[in-house]
C-alpha positions in Angstrom: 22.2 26.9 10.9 19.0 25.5 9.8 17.5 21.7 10.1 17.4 19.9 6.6 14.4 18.0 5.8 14.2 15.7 3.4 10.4 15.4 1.8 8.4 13.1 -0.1 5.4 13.6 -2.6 3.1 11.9 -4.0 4.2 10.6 -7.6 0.2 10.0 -8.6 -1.2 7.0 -10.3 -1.8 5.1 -6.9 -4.5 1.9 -7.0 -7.5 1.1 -5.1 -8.5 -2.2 -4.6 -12.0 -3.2 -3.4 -10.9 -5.9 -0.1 -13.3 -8.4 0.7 -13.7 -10.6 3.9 -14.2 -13.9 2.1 -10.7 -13.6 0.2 -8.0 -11.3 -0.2 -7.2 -9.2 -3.3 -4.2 -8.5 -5.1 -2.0 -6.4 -7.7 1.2 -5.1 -8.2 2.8 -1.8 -6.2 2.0 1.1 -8.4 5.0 2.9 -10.3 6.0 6.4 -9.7 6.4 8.9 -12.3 9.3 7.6 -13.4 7.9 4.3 -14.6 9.2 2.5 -12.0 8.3 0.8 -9.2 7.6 2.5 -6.5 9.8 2.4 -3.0 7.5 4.3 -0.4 3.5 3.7 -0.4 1.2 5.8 1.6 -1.9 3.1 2.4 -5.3 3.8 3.5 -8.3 2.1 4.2 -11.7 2.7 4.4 -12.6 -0.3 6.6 -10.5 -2.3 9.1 -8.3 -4.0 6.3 -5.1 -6.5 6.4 -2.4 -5.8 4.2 0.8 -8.5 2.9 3.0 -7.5 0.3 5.1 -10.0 -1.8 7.4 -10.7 -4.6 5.3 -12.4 -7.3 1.2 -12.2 -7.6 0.5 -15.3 -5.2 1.1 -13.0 -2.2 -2.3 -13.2 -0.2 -3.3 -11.3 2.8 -4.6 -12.6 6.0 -5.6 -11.4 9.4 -2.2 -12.0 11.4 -1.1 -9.2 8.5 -0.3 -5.6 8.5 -3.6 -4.3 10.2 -5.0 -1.3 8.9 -7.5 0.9 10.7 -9.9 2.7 9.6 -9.1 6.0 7.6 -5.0 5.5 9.5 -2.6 5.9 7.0 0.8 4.1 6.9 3.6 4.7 4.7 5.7 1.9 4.1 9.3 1.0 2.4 8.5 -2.0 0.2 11.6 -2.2 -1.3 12.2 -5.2 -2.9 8.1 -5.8 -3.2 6.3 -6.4 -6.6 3.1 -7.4 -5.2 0.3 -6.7 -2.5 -2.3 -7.9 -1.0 -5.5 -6.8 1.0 -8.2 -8.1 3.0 -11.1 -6.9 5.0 -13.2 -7.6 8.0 -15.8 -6.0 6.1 -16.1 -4.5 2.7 -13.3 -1.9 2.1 -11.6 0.3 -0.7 -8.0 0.4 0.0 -5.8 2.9 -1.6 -2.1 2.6 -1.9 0.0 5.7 -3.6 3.3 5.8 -4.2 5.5 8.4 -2.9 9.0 10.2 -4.1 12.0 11.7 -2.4 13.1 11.5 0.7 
């Protein structure tokens, strides 16, 4: 009997958002294929970043946030999310993708 595994992919058409120290950045979760918004992110950045995700576009990010390191990558459920947010200790390019299946 084998092990089922359930996989995701990437669906494409993820965002990268240049994150400043001075104030945080924001846009809305990018949509899978599908044309719809997405459920799973895979996030990276390229500096130590924050990240806060949120329901309409005032969402802002600050340092008692999600931390991200750098190059770690996180994938979160943001069900229910519209929005994120990011800010950086020092200047960054965060990427968020959204992922399928599972």
């Amino acid at each position: 009997m084998g092990i089922d595994f359930d996989s995701i992919v990437y669906a494409g058409g993820g965002k990268t958002i240049a994150a400043t120290t001075t104030a945080s950045s924001g846009t809305t979760v990018p949509q899978t294929a599908a044309g719809k918004n997405a459920k799973h992110v895979r996030v990276t950045s390229s500096a130590e970043a924050y990240i806060a995700l949120g329901t309409t576009s005032s969402v802002a990010a600050t340092t008692t946030d999600l931390m991200l390191n750098v190059s770690d990558a996180v994938i979160l459920n943001i069900t229910g999310f519209s929005h994120f947010s990011v800010m950086a200790q020092s200047a960054a390019r965060v990427n968020i993708a959204p992922l399928e299946g599972g």
